[in-house]
C-alpha positions as CSV (number, residue, x, y, z in Angstrom):
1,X,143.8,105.4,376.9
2,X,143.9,108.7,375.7
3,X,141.2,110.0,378.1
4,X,142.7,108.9,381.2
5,X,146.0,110.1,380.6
6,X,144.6,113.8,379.5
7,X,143.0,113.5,383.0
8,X,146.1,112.7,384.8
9,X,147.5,115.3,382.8
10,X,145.3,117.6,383.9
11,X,145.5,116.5,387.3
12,X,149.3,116.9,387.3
13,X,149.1,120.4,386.2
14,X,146.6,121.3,388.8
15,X,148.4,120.8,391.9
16,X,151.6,121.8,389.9
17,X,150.2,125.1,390.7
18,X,150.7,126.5,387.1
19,X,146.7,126.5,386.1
20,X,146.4,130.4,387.1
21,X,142.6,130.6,385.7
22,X,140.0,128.2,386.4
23,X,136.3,128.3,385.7
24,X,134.0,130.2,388.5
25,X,131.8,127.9,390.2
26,X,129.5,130.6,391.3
27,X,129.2,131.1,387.4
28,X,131.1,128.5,385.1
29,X,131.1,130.5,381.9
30,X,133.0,133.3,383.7
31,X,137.0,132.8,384.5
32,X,138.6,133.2,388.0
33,X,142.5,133.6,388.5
34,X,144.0,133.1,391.7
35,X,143.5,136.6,393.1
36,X,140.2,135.6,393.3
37,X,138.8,134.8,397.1
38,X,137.2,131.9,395.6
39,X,140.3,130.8,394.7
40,X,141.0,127.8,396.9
41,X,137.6,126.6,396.4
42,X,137.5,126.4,392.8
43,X,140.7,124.5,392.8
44,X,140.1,121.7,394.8
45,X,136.7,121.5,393.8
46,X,138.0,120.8,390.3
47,X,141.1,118.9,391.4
48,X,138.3,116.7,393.6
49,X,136.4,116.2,390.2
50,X,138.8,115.0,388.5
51,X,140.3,112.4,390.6
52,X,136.6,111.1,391.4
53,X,136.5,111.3,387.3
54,X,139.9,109.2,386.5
55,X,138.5,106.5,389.5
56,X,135.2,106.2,387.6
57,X,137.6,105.7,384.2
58,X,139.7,103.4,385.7
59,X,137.4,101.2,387.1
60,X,135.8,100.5,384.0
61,X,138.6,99.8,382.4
62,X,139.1,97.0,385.0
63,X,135.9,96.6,384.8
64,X,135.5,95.8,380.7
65,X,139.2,94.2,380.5
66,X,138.0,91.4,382.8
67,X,134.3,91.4,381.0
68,X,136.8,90.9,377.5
69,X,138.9,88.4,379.4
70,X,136.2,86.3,380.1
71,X,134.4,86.5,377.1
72,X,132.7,83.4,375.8
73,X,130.6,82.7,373.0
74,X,126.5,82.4,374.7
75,X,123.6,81.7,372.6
76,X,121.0,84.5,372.1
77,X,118.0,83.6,374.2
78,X,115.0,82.7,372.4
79,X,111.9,84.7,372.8
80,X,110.1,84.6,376.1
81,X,113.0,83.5,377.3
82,X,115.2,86.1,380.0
83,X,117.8,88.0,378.5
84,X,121.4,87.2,379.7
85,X,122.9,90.1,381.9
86,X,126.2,89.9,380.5
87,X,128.0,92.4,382.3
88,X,127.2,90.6,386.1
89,X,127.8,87.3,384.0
90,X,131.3,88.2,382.8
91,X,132.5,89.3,385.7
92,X,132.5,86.0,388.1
């Protein structure tokens, strides 16, 4: 997945400790280097963003590669009739 591995990427660089500007989260359209007192803070804030961000991609990719393992042809359920909550279904 392209996404997830430009976040690992990203991640990677990060705590390489070669990103030397980062976004200011007092005011994220201004740039902060790592003079900056806020330094510290804006690192690991984003560093802690992006891990909670590659956990939330790689669990649904665990989560839809089981739903598409399990897959199995239902019918449509007639009017009236409750609708079929597929993702719960596909994942027992």
């Amino acid at each position: 997945m392209p996404a997830l591995s430009g976040r690992k990427q990203d991640l990677a660089r990060l705590k390489s400790g070669k990103v030397k500007e980062l976004p200011n989260p007092a005011s994220p359209k201004k740039k902060i280097d790592s003079s900056h007192p806020s330094w510290k803070y804006a690192l690991d804030s984003t560093i802690s963003k992006i891990e909670r961000n590659i956990e939330f991609v790689e669990a649904d990719v665990k989560a839809f590669t089981n739903l598409i393992r399990k897959w199995k042809k239902l019918p449509l359920p007639k009017e009236g009739e409750p609708h079929i909550d597929w993702f719960i279904q596909g994942q027992r």
